[in-house]
C-alpha distance (Angstrom), angle and dihedral (degrees) to the residues before:
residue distance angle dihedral
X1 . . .
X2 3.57 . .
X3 3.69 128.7 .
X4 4.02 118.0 -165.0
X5 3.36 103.2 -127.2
X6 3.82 93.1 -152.9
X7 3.42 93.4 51.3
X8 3.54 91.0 53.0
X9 3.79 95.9 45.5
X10 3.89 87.2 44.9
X11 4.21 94.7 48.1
X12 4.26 91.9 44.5
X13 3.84 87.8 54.7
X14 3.60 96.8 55.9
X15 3.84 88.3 39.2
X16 4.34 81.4 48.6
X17 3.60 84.2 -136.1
X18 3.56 121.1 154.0
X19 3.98 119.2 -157.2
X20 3.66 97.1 -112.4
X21 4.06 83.5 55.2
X22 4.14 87.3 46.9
X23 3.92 94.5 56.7
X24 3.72 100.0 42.4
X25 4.46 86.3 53.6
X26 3.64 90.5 41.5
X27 3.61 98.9 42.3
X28 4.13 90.5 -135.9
X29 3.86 121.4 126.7
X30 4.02 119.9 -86.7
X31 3.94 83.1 -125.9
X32 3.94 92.9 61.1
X33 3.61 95.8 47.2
X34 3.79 96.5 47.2
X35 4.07 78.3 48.8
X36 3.76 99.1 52.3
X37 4.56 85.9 43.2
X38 3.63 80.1 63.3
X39 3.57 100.4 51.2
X40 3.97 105.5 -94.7
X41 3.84 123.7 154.2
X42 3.65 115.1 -111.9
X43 3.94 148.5 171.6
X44 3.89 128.8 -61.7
X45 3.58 81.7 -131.8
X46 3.74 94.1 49.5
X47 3.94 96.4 44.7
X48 3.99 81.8 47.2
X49 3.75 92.3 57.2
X50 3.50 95.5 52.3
X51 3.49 100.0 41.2
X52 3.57 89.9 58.4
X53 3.47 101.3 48.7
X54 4.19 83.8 46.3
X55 3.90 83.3 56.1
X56 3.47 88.4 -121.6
X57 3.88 141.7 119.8
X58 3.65 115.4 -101.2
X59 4.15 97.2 -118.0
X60 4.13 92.3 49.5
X61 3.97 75.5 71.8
X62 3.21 109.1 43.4
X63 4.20 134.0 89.9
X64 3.29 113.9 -91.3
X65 4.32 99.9 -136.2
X66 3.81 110.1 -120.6
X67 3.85 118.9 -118.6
């Protein structure tokens, strides 16, 4: 599962959250986050975590697959 990475960027600056902040609510490693800023695949669980702690649904995150 992709995450877009500007969305993500976009939705943790109007949250003012900072990835350190992201990790310690979500309970995944600093490492993975900085991974899925850059544009890594990750979990359905993982995307799940950090949607909810965004206060977001899980697809307003994720990449939308070009056609």
């Amino acid at each position: 599962m992709k995450i877009d990475r500007v969305k993500l960027i976009a939705t943790m600056a109007e949250r003012d959250m900072k990835c350190t902040q992201l990790a310690k609510i979500t309970g995944v490693a600093l490492s993975t986050i900085s991974s899925i800023r850059s544009g890594k695949a990750c979990l359905l669980e993982t995307a799940t975590l950090i949607a909810d702690a965004l206060r977001v649904e899980v697809e307003d995150l994720l990449e939308v697959p070009k056609q």
